[in-house]
N, C-alpha and C positions, 0 to 999 in steps of 0.2 A: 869730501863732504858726505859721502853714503856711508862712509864708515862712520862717522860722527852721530850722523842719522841713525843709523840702525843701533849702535851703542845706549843713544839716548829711549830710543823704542824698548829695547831688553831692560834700563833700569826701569823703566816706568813700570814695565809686568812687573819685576823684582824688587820693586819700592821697596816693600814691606820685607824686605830681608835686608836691608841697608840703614832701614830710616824706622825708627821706635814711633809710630802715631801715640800711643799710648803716653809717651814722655817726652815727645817735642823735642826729639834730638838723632841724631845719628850715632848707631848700632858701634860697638865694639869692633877691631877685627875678629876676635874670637867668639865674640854673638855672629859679627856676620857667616863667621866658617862654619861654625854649628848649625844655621840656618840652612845653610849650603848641604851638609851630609844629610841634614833630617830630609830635605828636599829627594837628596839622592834615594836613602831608604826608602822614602815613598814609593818615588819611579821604579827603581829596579829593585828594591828587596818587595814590596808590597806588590803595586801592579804587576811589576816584571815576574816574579813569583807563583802568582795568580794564574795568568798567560804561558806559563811553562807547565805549570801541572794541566791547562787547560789542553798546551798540545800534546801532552805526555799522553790523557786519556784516548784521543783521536789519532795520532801519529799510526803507532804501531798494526792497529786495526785494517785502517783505510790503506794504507803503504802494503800491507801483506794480500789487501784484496784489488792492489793494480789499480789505488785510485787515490793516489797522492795528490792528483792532480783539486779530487775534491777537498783533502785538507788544507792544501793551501787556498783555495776559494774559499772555502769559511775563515779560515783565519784573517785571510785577507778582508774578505767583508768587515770580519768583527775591527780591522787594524782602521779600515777607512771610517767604519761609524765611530769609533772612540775618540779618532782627529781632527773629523769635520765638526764634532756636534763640542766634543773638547775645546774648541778653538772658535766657532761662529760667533759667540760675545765677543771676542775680543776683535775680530774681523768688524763687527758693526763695529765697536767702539773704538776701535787701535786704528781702522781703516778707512772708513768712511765719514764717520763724524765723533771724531776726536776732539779734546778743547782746546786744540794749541793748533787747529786750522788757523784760524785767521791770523795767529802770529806767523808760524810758518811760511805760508800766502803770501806773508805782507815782506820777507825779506828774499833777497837778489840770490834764491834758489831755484831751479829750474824747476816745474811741479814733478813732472817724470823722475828725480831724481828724489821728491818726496813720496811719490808711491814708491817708488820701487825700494824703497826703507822699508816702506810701511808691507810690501808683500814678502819682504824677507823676512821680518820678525812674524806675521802670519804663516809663511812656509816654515821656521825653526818652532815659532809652538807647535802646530799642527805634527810636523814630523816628528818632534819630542814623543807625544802622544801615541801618534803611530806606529814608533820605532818601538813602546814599551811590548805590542803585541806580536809586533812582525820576527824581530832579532831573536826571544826567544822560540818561536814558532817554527824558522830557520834553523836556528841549531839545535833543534829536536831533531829535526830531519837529515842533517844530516851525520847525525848521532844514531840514526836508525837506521835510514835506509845508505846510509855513507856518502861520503862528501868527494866527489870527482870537478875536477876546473870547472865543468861546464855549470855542473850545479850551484859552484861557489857564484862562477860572475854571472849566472841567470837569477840567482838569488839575491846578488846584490842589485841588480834591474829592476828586480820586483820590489825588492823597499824604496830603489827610486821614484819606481813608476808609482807606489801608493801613497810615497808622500806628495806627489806633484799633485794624485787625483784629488787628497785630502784638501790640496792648495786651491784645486778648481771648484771644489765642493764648500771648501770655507768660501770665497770671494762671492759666490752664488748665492748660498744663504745669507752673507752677511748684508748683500745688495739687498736682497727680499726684506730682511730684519729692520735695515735703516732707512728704506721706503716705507715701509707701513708706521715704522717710530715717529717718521715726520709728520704722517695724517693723524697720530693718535693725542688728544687732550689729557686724557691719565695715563701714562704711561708706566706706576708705580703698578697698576692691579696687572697689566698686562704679563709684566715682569715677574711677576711673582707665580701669576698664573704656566706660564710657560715653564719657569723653574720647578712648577711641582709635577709637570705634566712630564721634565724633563727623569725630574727625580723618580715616579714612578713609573716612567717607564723603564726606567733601568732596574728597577728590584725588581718588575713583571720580567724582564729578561734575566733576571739573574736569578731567579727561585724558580725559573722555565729552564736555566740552560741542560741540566743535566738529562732532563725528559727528553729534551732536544737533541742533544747529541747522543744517548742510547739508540732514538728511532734513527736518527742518520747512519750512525756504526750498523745498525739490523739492516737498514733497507736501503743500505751504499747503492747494489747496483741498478738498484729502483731509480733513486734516485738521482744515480750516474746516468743512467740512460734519459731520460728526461731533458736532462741539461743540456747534454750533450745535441738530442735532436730538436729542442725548440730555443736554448741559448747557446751557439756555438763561439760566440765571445767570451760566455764567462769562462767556457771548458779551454779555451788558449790561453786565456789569463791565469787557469791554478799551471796550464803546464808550463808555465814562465820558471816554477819552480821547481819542477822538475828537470830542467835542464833544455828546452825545446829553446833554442836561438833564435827559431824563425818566429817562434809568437813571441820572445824579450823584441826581438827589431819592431814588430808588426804593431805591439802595444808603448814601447817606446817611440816610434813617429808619429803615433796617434795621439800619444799625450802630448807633445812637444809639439804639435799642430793645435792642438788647443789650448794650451800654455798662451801660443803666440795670437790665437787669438784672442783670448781674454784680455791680453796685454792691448792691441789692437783696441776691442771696444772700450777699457776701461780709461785707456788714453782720452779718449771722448766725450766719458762720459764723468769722468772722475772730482771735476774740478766743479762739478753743478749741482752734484750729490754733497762736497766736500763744504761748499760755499750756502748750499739748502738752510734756511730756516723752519721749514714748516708753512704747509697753510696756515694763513687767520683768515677766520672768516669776518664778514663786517657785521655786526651786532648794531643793533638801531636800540637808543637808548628809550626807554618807557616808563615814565617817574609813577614808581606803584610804592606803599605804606612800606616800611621795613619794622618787620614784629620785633621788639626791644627785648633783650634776654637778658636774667637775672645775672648775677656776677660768678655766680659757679656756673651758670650754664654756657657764659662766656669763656671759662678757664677749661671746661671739659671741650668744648667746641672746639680751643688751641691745642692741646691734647690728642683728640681725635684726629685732627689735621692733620699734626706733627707724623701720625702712626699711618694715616693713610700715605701720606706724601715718600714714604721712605719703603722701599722693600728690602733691604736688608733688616731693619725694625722690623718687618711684618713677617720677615721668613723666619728671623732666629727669634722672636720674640711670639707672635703670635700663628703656632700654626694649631693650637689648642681651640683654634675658631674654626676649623676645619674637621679638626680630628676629632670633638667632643662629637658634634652630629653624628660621624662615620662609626664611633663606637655605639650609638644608641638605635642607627639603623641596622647594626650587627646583631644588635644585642634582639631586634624583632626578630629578625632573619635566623640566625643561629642560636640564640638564646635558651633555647629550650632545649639542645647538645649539649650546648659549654653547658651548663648547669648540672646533665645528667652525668656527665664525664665527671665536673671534682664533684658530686656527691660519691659517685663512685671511687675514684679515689683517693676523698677524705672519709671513707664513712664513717672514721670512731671519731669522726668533730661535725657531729648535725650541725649545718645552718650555716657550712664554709663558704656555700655557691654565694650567697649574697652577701655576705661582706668583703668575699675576695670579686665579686662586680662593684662595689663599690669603693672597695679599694682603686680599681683599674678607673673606675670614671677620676677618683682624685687628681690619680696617675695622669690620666691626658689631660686634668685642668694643670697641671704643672709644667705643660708643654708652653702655655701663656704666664710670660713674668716680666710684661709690659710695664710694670711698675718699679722693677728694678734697678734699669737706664733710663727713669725719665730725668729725674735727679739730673745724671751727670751728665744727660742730651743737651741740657739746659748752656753749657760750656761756657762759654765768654760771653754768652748773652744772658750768664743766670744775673746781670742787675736788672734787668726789664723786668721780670717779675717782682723781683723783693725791691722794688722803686714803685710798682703800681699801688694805686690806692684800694687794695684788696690784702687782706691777712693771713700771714703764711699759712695760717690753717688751715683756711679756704685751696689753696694753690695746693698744698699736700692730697686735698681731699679729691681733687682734682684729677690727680696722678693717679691716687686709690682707685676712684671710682671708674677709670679710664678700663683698667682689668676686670674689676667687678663687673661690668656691662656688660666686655665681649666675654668674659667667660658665663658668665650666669642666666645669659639668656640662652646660650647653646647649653648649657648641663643642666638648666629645667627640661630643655627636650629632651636628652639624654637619660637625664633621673626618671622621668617617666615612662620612658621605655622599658631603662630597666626593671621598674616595678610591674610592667606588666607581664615582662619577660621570665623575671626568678617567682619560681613558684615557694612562697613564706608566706607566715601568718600577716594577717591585715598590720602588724603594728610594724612586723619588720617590712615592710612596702613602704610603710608612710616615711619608715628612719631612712630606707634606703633612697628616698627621693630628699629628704630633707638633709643627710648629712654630707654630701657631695656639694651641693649649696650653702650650707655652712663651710665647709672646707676651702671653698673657692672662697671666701669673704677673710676666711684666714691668712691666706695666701693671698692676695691680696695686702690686707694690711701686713705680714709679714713682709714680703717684697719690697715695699715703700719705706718700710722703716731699715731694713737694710742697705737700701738706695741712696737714705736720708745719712747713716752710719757709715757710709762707705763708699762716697762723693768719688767721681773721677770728671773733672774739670778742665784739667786741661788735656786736649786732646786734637790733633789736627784731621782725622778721619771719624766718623760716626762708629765705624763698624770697633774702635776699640772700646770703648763703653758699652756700644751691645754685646761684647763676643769677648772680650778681653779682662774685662774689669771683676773685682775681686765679687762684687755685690750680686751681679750677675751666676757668678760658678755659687756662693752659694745660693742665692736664692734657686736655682736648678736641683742643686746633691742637695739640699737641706729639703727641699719637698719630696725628692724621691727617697729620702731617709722616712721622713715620715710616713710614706706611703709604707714600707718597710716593716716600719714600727707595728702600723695600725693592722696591720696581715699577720706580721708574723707573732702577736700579743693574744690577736685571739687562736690561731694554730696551738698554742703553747699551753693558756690557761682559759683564756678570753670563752673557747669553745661551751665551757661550762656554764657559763650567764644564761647561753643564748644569743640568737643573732641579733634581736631585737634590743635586748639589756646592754649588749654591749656596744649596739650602734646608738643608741640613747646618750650611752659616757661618754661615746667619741666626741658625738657633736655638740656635747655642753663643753668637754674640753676642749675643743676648737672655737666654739662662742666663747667660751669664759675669755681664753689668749686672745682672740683678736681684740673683744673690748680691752683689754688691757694693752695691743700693740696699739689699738685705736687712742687710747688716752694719753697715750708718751705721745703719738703723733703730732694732738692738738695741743702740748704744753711742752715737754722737752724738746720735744722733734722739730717744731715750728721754730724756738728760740734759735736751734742750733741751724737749720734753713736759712732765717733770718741773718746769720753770722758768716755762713759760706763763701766765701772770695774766688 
């Protein structure tokens, strides 16, 4: 039964290498084997690649200054934080509150023998993860400093011992993650918020490591000694890798002591966590007026819902609600650099800084193309709409307006930054705040009409219409084409007009196309909405 268990755990992470959401069927053998290698290349051609040059830079340095013991401690760090933090989603979700609890629960399996599934497929991702760092970081070293028995089986101690700690460190957070998931009412902003916090923090460590690892290589035995006299656990643990036996034994019965205790509490505590609903609180009814909303302000309302309630919608579709702002408080902040930098090195094209900043506000309204999957969001429920008593025009305008809003209230802030920020005549300020705004209104109705052109309907996951579907990749490349266009037009000839002249063309011809995407919408676009199955 645990083998069964744990099997059925692996396809769940692996669905989507098995099972086409996109086309409601199951995968080829030879889609599924191709999925299989691309998967491989990732781990060990990309990651694993990554992590070898990363210990190639450190190996040689630290090992000739008698302190291997600190490469393997950083490595090791970097193998337990890319496993834990790799693998904690899947811990809340795979471990703790999964949706096949109560089925599970409900048949004649011991629960112990459904954790211990569920800790096995969290120990095999987690050490997946781990191992991309650890194995080649290992066979640097002993590539370097040479590979003797001891080193070999103290090395392989230490990928055990990191993935076990990855295993204590995942169960930990994912406790924390699916306690607080139960107290929370939105859980969509939470998620997302987390996911960018996760996401930058990893570019902050990864545009920091090399500063990072210079000051370490310079001031090893600075910072060997340190370690050594106020953390004398962590200086045992790189010497695991070194070869020392007695700290493999010493950090091997410590982990395996905690192991058995977590197995210990989680026995206890597992089945209350797994069983949890959530607080409700008791709400006392209070009959107050409910204000009546017009019939688009009802359809943008569903709209809006739809995009709060999903964070995969909200990551891969809107994070242009984020990034417009952060470009415009760049643009106070550093504005008056960036601009001095390309005048400087455009100087035979006066007037580059501010269309190549307005080019770049386009650029992050294109990061939002909420309009593009609403269309085929709509899936097996799109007769609800085209059945209500409301006209496909109305419903499309809906979709429109849904992007129009989050992007054009953050790129008025933005536009106005910029304009305070690029030093141009009064006319090019007024274009540079006006045609970002126009653009977004293009984009916009462009997206919805490619949405409306390029339906994906049937679908059993959400994230194949946001991430997958054809409507979506162009609506993306066809705005950053644009963006393209509009930079590289004036670089070329554009320069001559002026910035003002030629930001004037831009955005009549971005007004002119969308009324005209705008018009197919309310008469071809609608019919063809209308027709959709």
């Amino acid at each position: 039964m645990l083998k069964v268990l744990v099997k059925k755990q692996l396809s769940e992470v692996f669905k989507g290498y098995f099972y086409d959401a996109k086309k409601n069927r199951m995968r080829s053998k030879g889609a599924i084997a191709c999925w299989f290698v691309f998967f491989a290349l990732i781990m060990v051609g990309m990651l694993g690649g990554i992590f070898t040059a990363l210990s190639l830079s450190m190996c040689g340095g630290l090992t000739q200054a008698g302190m291997g013991w600190l490469y393997f401690l950083l490595m090791g760090g970097v193998s337990i934080f890319l496993g834990a933090f790799g693998s904690v989603f899947n811990t809340y979700s795979g471990l703790y509150l999964a949706k096949d609890n109560d089925l599970l629960l409900s048949l004649p399996i011991p629960v112990r023998t459904i954790m211990a599934a569920r800790l096995i497929n969290v120990y095999l991702l987690g050490a997946m993860y781990a191992a991309t760092v650890l194995i080649p970081a290992l066979i640097v070293y002993w590539v370097v400093a040479g590979a003797t028995v001891a080193r070999v089986v103290c090395g392989v101690v230490l990928l055990a011992t990191v993935t076990f700690i990855v295993l204590l460190l995942s169960c930990a957070l994912g406790w924390v993650v699916a306690k607080i998931s139960l107290r929370l009412k939105n859980k969509s902003f939470v998620t997302v918020l987390v996911s960018l916090l996760f996401i930058g923090g990893y570019y902050f460590f990864y545009f920091k490591a090399n500063d990072l690892i210079r000051d370490i290589i310079a001031n090893a035995q600075t910072y060997g000694a340190r370690i050594r006299g106020a953390a004398y656990g962590l200086y045992l643990f790189g010497r695991i890798g070194e070869g020392d036996r007695a700290a493999a034994a010493i950090y091997a019965a410590a982990v395996a002591a905690l192991c058995a205790g977590v197995w210990a509490v989680m026995s206890r505590s597992f089945l209350s966590i797994a069983t949890a609903t959530g607080g409700v609180s008791r709400v006392r009814y209070v009959e107050k007026p409910v204000r009546q909303k017009t019939v688009f302000g009802a359809l943008l309302g569903k709209e809006l819902a739809r995009f709060a309630s999903s964070p995969n919608y909200m990551l891969n579709c809107g994070l242009g609600v984020l990034l417009i702002p952060a470009c415009g408080v760049l643009l106070l902040i550093k504005g008056a650099e960036i601009c001095q930098a390309l005048d400087k090195a455009l100087a035979g094209r006066p007037g580059s800084a501010a269309v190549l900043v307005c080019t770049a506000l386009c650029l992050a309204s294109s990061m939002n193309d909420m309009a593009a999957p609403a269309v085929s969001l709509e899936g097996r429920s799109l007769w609800i709409p085209q059945s209500l008593p409301v006209t496909p025009r109305l419903a499309l305008r809906a979709k429109l307006a849904l992007q129009l809003l989050l992007t054009g209230l953050p790129m008025a802030f933005a536009a106005v930054c910029a304009a305070i920020a690029v030093p141009a005549a009064p006319a090019a300020k007024a274009l540079l705040c006006a045609t970002p705004l126009i653009y977004a209104a293009f984009s916009a109705a462009f997206n919805t009409t490619i949405g409306v052109r390029m339906p994906l309907l049937r679908w059993t996951s959400e994230l194949a219409p946001i991430k997958q579907s054809g409507a979506v990749s162009i609506a993306m490349f066809g705005s950053w084409g644009f963006c393209v266009v509009l930079a590289g037009l004036y670089l070329l000839i554009g320069y001559r007009l002026g910035p003002a002249l030629y930001l004037a063309l831009a955005a009549a011809l971005f007004a002119a196309t969308a009324l005209l995407l705008l018009r197919w919408l309310d008469t071809k676009g609608s019919r063809v909405f209308a027709e959709l199955t």
